[in-house]
C-alpha positions in Angstrom: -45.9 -14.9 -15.4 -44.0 -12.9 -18.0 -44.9 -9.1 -19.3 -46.2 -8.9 -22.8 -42.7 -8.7 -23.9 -41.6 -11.9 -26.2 -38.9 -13.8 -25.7 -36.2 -13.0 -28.8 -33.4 -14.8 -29.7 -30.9 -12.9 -31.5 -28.3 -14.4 -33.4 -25.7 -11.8 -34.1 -24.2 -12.6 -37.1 -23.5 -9.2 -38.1 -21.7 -8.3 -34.9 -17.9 -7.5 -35.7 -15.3 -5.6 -34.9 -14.0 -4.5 -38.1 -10.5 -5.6 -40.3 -9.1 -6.2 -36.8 -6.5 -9.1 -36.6 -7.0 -12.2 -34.8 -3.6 -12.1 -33.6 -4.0 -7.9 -32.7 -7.0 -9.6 -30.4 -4.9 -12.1 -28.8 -2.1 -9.1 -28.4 -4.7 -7.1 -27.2 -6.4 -10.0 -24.4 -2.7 -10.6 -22.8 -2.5 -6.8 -21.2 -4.3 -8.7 -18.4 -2.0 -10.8 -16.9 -1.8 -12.4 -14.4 -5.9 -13.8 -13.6 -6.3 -12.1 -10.9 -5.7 -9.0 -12.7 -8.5 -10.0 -15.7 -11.3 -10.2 -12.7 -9.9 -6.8 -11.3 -11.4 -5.4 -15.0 -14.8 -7.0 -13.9 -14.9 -5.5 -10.6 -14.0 -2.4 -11.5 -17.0 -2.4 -14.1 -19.3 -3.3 -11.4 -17.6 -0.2 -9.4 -18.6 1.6 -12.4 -22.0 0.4 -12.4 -22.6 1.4 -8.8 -22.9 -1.7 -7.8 -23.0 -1.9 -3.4 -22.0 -5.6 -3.9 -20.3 -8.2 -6.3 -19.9 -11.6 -4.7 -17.0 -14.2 -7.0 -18.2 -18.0 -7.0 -15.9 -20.5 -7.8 -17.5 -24.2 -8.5 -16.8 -27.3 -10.0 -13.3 -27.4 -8.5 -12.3 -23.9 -9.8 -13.3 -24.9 -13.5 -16.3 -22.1 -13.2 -16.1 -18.4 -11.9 -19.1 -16.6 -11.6 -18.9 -12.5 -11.1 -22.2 -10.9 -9.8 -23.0 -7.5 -9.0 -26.2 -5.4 -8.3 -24.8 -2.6 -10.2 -27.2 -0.9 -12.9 -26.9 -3.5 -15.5 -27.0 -2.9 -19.5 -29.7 -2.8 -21.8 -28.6 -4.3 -25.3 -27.9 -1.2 -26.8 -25.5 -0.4 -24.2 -23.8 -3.9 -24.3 -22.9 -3.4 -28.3 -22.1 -0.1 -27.8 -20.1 0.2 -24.5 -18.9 -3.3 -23.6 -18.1 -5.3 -26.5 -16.1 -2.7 -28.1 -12.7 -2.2 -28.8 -11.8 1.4 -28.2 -12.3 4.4 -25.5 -15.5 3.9 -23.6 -18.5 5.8 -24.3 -19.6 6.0 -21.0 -16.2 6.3 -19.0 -15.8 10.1 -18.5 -17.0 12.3 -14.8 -18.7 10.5 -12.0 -21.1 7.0 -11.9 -24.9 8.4 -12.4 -25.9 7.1 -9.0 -23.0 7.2 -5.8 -21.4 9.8 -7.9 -18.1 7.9 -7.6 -15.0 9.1 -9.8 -15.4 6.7 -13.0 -12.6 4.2 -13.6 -12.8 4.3 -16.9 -10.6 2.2 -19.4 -9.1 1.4 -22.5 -12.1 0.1 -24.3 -10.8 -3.6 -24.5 -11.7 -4.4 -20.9 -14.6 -7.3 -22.4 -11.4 -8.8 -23.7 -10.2 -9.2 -20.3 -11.0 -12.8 -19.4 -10.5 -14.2 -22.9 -7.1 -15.7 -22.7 -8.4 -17.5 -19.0 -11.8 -19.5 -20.1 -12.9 -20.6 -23.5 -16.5 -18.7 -23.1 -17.7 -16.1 -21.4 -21.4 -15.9 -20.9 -23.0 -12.4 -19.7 -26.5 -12.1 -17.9 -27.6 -8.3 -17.2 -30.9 -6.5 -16.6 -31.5 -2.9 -15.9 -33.9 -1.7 -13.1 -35.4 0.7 -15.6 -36.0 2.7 -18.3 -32.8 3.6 -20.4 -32.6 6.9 -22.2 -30.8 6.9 -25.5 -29.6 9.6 -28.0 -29.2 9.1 -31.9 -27.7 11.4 -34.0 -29.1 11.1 -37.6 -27.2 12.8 -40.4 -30.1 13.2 -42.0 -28.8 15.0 -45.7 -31.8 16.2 -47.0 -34.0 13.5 -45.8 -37.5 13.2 -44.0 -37.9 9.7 -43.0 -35.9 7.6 -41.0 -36.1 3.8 -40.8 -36.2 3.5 -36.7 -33.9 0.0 -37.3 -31.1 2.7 -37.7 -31.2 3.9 -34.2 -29.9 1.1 -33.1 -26.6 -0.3 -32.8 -25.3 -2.5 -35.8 -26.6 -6.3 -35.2 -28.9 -5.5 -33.3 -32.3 -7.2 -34.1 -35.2 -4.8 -35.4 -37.7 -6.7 -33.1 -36.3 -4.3 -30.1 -37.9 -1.0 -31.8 -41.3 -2.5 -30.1 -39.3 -1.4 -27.0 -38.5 2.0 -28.1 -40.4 5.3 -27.7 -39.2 8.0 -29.5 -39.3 11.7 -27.3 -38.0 14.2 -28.9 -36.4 15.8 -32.2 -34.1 18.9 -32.0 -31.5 20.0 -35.2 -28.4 21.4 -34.5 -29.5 24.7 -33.0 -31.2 22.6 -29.9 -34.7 23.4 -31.7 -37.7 21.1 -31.1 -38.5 19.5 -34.3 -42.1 18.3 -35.1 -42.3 14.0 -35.7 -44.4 11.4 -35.9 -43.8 8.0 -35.6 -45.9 5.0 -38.0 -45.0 1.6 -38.2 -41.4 2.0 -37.5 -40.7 5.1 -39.4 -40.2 8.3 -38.1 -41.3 11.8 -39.9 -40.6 15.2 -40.3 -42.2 18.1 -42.0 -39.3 19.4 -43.6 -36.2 18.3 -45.1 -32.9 18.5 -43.1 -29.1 17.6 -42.8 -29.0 17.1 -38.7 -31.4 16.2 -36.2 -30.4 14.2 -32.8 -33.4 12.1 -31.6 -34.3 11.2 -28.3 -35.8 7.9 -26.9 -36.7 5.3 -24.5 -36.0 1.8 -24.6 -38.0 0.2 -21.9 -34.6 -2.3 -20.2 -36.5 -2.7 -17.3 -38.9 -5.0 -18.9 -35.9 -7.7 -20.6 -33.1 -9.6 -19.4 -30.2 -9.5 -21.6 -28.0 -13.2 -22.3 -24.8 -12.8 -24.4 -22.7 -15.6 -25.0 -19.0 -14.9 -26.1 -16.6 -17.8 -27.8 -13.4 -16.9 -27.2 -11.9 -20.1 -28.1 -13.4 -20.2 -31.5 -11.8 -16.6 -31.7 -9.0 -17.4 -30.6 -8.7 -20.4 -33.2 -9.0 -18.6 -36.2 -6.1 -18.0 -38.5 -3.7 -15.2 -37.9 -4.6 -14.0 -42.2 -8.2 -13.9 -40.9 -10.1 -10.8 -40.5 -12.9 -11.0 -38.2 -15.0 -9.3 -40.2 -15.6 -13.0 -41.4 -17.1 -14.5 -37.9 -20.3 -15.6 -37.8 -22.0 -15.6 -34.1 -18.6 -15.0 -32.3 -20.9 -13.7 -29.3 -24.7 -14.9 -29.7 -27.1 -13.2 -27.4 -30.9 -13.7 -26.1 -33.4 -10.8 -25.1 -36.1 -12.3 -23.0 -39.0 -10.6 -21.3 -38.8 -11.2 -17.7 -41.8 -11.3 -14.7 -43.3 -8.6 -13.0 -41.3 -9.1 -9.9 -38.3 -8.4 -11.5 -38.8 -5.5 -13.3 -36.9 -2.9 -10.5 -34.2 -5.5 -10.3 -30.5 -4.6 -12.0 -27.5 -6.8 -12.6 -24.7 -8.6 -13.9 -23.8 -11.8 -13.7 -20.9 -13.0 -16.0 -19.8 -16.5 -15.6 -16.1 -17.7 -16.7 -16.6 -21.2 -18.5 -14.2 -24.0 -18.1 -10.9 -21.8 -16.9 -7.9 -23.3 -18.5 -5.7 -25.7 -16.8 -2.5 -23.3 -15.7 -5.4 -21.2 -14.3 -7.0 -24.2 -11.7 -3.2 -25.3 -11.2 -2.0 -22.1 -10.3 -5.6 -21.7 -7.5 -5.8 -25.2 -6.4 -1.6 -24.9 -5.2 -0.8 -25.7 -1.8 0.9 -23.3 0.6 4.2 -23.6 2.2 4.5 -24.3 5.8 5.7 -21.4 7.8 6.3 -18.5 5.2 5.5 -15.1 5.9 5.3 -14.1 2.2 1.8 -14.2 0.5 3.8 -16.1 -2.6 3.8 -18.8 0.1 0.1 -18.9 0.8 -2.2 -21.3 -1.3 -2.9 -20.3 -4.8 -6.2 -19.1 -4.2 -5.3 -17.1 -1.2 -2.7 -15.5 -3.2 -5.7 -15.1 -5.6 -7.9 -13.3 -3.1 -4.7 -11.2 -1.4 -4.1 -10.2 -4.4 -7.3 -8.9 -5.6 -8.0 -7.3 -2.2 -5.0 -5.0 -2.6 -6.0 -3.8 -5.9 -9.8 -3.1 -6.1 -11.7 -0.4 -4.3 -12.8 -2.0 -1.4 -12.8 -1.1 2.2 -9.2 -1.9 4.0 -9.0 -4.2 6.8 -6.9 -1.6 9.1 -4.9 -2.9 12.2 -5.5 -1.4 15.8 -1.3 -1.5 15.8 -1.9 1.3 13.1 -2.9 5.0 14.6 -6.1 5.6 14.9 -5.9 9.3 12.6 -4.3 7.2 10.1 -7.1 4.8 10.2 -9.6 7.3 10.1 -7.6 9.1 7.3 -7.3 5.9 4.9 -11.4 5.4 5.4 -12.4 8.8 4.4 -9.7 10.8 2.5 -8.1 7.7 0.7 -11.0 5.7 1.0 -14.0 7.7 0.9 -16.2 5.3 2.7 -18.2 8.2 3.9 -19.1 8.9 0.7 -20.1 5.2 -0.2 -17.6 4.8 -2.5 -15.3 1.1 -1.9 -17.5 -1.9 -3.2 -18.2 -4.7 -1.1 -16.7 -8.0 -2.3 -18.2 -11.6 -1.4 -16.7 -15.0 -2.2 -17.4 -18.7 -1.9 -16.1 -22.0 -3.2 -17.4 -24.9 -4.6 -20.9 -24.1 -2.6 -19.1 -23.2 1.2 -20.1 -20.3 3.4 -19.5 -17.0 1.7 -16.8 -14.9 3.3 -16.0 -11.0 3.5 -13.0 -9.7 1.1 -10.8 -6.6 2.8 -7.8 -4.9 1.4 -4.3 -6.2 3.0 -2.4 -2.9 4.4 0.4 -3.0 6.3 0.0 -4.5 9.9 3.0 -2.7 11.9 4.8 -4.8 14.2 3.6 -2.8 17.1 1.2 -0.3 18.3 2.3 3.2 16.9 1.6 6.3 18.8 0.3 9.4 17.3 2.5 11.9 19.2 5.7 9.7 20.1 5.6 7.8 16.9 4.5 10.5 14.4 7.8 10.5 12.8 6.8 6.9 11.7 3.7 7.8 9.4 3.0 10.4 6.9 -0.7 11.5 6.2 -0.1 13.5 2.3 -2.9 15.2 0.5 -2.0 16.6 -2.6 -4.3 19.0 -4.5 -4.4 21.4 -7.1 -6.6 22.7 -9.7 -6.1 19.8 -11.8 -4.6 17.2 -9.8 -5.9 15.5 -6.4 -4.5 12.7 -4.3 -4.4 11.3 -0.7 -2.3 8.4 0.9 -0.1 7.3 3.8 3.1 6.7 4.4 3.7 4.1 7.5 7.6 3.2 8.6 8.6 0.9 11.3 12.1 -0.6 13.1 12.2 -3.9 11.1 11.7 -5.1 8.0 8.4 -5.7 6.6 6.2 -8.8 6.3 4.9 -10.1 4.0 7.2 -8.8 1.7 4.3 -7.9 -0.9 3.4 -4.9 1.4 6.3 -3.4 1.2 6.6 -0.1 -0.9 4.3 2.4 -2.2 0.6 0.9 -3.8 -0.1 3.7 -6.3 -4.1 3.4 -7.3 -6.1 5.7 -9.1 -10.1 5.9 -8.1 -9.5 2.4 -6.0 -7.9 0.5 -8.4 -3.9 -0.3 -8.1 -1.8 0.5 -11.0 1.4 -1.7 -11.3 2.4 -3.2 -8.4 4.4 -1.8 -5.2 6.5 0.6 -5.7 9.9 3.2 -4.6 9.7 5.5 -6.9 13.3 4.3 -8.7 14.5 5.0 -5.5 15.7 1.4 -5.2 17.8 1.6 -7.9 19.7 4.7 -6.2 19.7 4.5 -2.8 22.5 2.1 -1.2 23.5 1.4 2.5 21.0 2.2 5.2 19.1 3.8 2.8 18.2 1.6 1.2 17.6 -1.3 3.7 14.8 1.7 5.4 13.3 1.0 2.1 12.0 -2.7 2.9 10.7 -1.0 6.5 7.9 1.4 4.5 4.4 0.7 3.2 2.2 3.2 1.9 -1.0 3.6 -0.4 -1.6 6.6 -2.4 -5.2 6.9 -4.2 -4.7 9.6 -7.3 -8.2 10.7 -7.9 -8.4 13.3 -10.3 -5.4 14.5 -13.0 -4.9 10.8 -14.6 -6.0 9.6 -17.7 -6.3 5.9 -18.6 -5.3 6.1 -21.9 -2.3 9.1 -21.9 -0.6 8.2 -18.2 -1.2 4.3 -17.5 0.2 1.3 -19.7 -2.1 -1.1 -20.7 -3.3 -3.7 -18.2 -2.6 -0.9 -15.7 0.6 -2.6 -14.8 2.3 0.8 -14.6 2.7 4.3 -15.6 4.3 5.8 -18.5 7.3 7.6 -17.7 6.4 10.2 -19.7 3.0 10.5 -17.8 3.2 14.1 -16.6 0.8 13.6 -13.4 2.8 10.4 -12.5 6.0 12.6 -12.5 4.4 15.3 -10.4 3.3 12.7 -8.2 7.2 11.5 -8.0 8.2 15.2 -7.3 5.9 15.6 -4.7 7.3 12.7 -2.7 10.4 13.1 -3.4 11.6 15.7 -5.2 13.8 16.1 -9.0 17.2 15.9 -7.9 18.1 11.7 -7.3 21.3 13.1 -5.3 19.3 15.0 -3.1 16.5 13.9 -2.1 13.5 15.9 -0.2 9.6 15.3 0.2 8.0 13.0 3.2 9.3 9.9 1.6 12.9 11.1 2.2 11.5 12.2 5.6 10.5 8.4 6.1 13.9 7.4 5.3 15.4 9.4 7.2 13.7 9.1 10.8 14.0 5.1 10.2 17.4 5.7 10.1 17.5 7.8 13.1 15.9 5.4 15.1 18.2 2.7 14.2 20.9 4.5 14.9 20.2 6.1 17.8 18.6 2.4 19.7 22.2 1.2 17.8 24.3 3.8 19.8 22.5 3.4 23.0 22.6 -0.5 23.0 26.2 0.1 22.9 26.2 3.3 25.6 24.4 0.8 27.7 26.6 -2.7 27.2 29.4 0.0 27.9 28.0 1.7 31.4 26.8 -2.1 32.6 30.7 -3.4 31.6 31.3 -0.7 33.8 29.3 -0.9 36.4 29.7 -4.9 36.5 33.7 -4.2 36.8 32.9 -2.5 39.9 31.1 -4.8 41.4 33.2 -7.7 40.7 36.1 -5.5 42.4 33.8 -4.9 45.2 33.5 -8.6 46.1 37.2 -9.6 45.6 38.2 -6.5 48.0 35.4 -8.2 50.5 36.9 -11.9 50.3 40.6 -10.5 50.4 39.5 -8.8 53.4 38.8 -11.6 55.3 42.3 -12.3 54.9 44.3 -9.1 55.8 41.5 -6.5 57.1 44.6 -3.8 56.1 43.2 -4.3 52.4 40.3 -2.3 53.7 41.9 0.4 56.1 44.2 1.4 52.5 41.1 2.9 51.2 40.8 5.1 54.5 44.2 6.6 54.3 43.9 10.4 53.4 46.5 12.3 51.6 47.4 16.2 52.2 46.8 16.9 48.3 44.3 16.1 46.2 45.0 16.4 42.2 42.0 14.2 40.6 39.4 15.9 43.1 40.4 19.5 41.8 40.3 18.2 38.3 37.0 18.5 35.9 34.9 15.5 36.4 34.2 13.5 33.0 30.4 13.9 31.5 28.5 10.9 30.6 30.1 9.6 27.3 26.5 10.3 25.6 26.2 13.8 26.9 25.8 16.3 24.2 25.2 15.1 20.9 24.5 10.6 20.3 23.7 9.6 17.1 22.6 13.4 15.8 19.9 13.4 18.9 20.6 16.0 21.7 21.7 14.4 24.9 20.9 15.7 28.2 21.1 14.2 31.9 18.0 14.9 34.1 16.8 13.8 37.3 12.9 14.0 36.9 12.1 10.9 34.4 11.0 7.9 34.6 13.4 5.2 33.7 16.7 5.1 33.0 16.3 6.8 30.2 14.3 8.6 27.4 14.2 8.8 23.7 11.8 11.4 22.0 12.2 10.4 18.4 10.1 13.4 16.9 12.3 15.7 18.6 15.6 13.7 18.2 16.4 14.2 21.7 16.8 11.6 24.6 17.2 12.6 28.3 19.6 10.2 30.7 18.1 10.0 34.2 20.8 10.8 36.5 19.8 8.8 39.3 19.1 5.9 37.8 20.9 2.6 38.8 22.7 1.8 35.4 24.7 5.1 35.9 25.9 4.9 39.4 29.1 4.4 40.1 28.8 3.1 43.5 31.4 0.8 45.7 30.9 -0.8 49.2 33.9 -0.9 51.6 34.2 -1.6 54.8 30.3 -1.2 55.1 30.9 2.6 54.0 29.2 3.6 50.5 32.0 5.3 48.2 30.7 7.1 45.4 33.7 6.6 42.2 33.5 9.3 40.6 35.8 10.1 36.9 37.9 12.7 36.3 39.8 14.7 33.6 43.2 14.4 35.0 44.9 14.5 31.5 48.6 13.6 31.7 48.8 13.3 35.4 50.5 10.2 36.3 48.2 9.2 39.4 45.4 6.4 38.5 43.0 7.1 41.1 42.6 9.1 44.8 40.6 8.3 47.7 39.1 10.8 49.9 37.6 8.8 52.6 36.3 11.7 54.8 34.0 12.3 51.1 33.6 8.7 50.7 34.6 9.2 47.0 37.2 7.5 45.0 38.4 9.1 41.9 39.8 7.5 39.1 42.0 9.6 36.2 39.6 8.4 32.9 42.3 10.6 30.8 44.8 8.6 31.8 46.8 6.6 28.8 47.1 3.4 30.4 42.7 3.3 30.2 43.0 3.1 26.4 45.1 -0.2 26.6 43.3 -1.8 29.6 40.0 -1.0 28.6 36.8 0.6 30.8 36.6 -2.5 32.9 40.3 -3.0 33.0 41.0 0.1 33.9 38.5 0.5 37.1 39.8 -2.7 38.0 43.3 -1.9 38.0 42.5 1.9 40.2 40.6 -0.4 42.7 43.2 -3.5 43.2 45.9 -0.3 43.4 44.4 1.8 46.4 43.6 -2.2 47.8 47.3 -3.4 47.4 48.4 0.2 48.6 50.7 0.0 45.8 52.8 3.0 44.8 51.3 4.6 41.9 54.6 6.5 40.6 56.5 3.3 40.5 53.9 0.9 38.0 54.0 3.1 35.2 56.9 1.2 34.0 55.5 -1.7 35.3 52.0 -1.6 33.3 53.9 0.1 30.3 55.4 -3.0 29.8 52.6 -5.7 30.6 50.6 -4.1 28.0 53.0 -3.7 25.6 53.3 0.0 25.1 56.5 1.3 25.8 
């Protein structure tokens, strides 16, 4: 059963937008490129409208998109004035009435959005009640107004049985005395200003708007469109009783043009990591979900304060501020939208990782924003995530970004770059007309909060660099230098060590064969040189790679690397490191030594058990680490004098 409200059917044949251009409304429709981008606009009028919800329905084989949300709705005063408009928002300034979320806001040609994707657009919205409208009459003198002028231009006169009139005040804010007869209000005395007050009773009527954008779009460039008749026709109908607290908008995109269901309906390429890889419409739907407020889907490999960080300081969930998004196709199950964030290649620690992440909060008496930086050892995938996603209230600007530091940085430098992810949500300081292009694809360079933003990150001087971007760089680097230098410490002790016992095992089998090759190693000697000399430190010891080196004999391991503090500790007794030879069933430690420029290879001090080998000796350089140990050990074996294969070796190795 409907309310006493009739059913109206407006056509709005005196709805226009001025002298505008057909081809400055075409210009105008392509800032939203590519689709996904024009649906972005939608949801982020829902997010305006305080909408909890929107859910996207695709049907008839992607020829149909509908957008629903259970935001507040429009009345039709709202719709003429605020939607279908081109210019600066009336209703786009502070925080949404309801959640109190920071507004989006907009250009004001944001209804233009889907025009260049569908030929018709058709609009269903309903308020859940009452709206509360101002008119400010200009009054010159005059006592009566005609209540048709309260209301927008082309809007039908048969909506003032909807209106209440509240109040009168003139320009000093005092109450004016009216009356109201048969459509006309009334003053007492003449007056040149009065702003009226009143009600229009939304809750009771559904609003229908139609919009023909191909028949807009097909008029002559020499047109105005002061000359359309019905480009957008729309329908007020009274609606039940049981749905008078209900609030909405449903817009449905008709018949989507062709390089629109090509580019969903494309299959994806086996085995690719990038989301250009995926299938068209989960490209469409990864896409979206990295550039609307809605809640992140956050991997357990990321730390849990940065989680917790991007939910309420980037996010503000706790504040109920990202949107829930919905989707189905072609009639399936609906499924959950989340934003994409970087999902690092392994679990990162908060204390021995938290050179890999940045939490940044930036605020000021004009300007706010919050975001994280994450790094990690390899490069990123998909590629899409890598780089900084600058949004302001939710919604991404442009898409990932360095800052221009790509175009500077070379070397390692800039290979870190494709190793960093990041979000930063700008909240207060921008302004959608002075700071952002249109379509939002990007600041203007000139915007003053986007270059304080720049400076904050990482600094005004391109030559040298500073901020917790640079920071990022930097510690990636670190890492990969320092796992680069030990990779190699570590080939070179296990050459080494391998050398050894190779030697060990020859020694054993020639043994077999002349047992004196074993009793040489037990001769002693009435002077010792190499065991008075300083014993050599651990090639690492020191400084490796910029980190502090130190050997300890408490860790676990056979080593450790404390990123944060750029130090790593060597565990001295660890089996990597020792320097250890079996002979004759007798342990002998080999120990190296700074002889310099003595001529002696190696000693044995069998009542010690050590052998020491001369690592300053020339002839090392030549042979080589493994060489060289070989060569000391096959000496003392051979019992060959040392003195006399100076020459010898001089000459095998071609250095004379």
């Amino acid at each position: 059963m409907n309310t006493n409200i009739n059913d109206l059917i407006i056509e709005h044949s005196n709805l226009r937008f001025g002298g505008i251009s057909p081809v400055v409304l075409r210009e105008l429709s392509g800032v939203y490129q590519p689709f996904v981008k024009a649906v972005k606009e939608m949801v982020s009028n829902a997010y305006d409208a305080d909408a909890n919800s929107v859910h996207l329905d695709f049907r008839d084989d992607f020829r149909f998109l509908t957008i629903e949300d259970d935001g507040c709705g429009m009345d039709p005063v709202e719709f003429v004035r605020d939607y279908i408009r081109i210019g600066k928002s009336l209703q786009k300034e502070g925080y949404t009435s309801q959640k109190r979320r920071p507004r989006i806001g907009g250009k004001g040609i944001g209804f233009l959005a889907p025009a260049r994707y569908c030929d018709e657009v058709e609009i269903k919205t309903k308020k859940g009640s009452d709206s509360q409208h101002v008119y400010h009459w200009q009054a010159k003198g005059l006592k009566n107004l005609n209540l048709r002028a309260i209301l927008p231009h082309g809007l039908s006169g048969e909506l003032l049985g909807r209106v209440l009139v509240v109040g009168v005040v003139d320009e000093n804010e005092n109450e004016i005395a009216f009356q109201v007869k048969e459509q006309v209000l009334t003053i007492k005395d003449s007056i040149n200003y009065a702003r009226i007050s009143y009600i229009l009773k939304a809750s009771e009527i559904e609003l229908i708007a139609k919009i023909n954008f191909k028949a807009l779009f097909s008029l002559a460039s020499n047109r105005s469109l002061e000359d359309i008749d019905n480009f957008c026709e729309i329908t007020v109908r009274g609606v039940e009783i049981s749905e008078l607290r209900k609030s909405y908008t449903k817009i449905t995109l008709k018949d989507l043009k062709d390089f629109v269901v090509r580019d969903l309906t494309k299959p994806a390429k086996r085995g690719a990591r990038n989301v250009e890889s995926f299938s068209g419409v989960a490209q469409f739907f990864w896409n979206l979900s990295r550039i609307i407020p809605i809640k992140a889907k956050l991997h357990e490999n990321i730390p849990e304060v940065v989680r917790n960080f991007i939910r309420t300081d980037i996010d503000g969930e706790h504040l109920d501020y990202p949107i829930a998004i919905s989707y189905s196709i072609n009639g399936g199950i609906p499924e959950n939208l989340y934003r994409s964030v970087i999902e690092p290649e392994r679990p990162l620690d908060q204390k021995t990782d938290a050179d890999l992440f940045k939490l940044l909060n930036f605020t000021s008496e004009d300007f706010e924003a919050n975001g994280f930086l994450i790094g990690q050892s390899t490069t990123i995938y998909p590629a899409e995530c890598r780089g900084i996603l600058l949004r302001v209230k939710g919604v991404a600007i442009g898409d990932p970004t360095y800052l221009g530091l790509d175009q500077i940085l070379t070397g390692a430098s800039k290979v870190a770059l494709s190793q960093i992810s990041g979000e930063i949500n700008i909240t207060k300081g921008i302004d959608a007309i002075y700071d952002i292009n249109p379509g939002r694809d990007g600041f203007y360079k000139e915007s003053k909060q986007y270059n304080r933003l720049k400076h904050l990150l990482i600094g005004d001087n391109s030559a040298r660099l500073e901020g917790p971007l640079k920071e990022l760089i930097d510690a990636i680097i670190n890492r990969s230098d320092i796992n680069a230098s030990m990779t190699n410490f570590i080939k070179r002790y296990e050459g080494q060590r391998n050398a050894i016992i190779e030697a060990s095992a020859g020694i054993m089998e020639l043994s077999f064969e002349d047992p004196e090759v074993i009793d040489h190693f037990y001769k002693g000697s009435l002077h010792y040189e190499l065991q008075l000399a300083p014993a050599a430190p651990f090639k690492a010891e020191g400084k490796l790679a910029s980190f502090t080196v130190t050997v300890e004999e408490d860790i676990d391991g056979d080593y450790e690397i404390d990123y944060v503090s750029k130090t790593l500790k060597l565990n001295k007794r660890a089996d990597i490191w020792k320097r250890n030879i079996s002979i004759g069933g007798d342990d002998f430690e080999i120990v190296y030594k700074l002889g310099k420029q003595n001529k002696t290879f190696c000693e044995v001090n069998p009542s010690l058990k050590k052998i020491y080998l001369n690592w300053d000796h020339p002839i090392r350089g030549t042979m080589g680490d493994a060489g060289f140990i070989k060569h000391c050990l096959a000496t003392v074996a051979s019992n060959l004098p040392q003195d006399q294969l100076e020459k010898y070796i001089k000459l095998v190795t071609n250095k004379i």
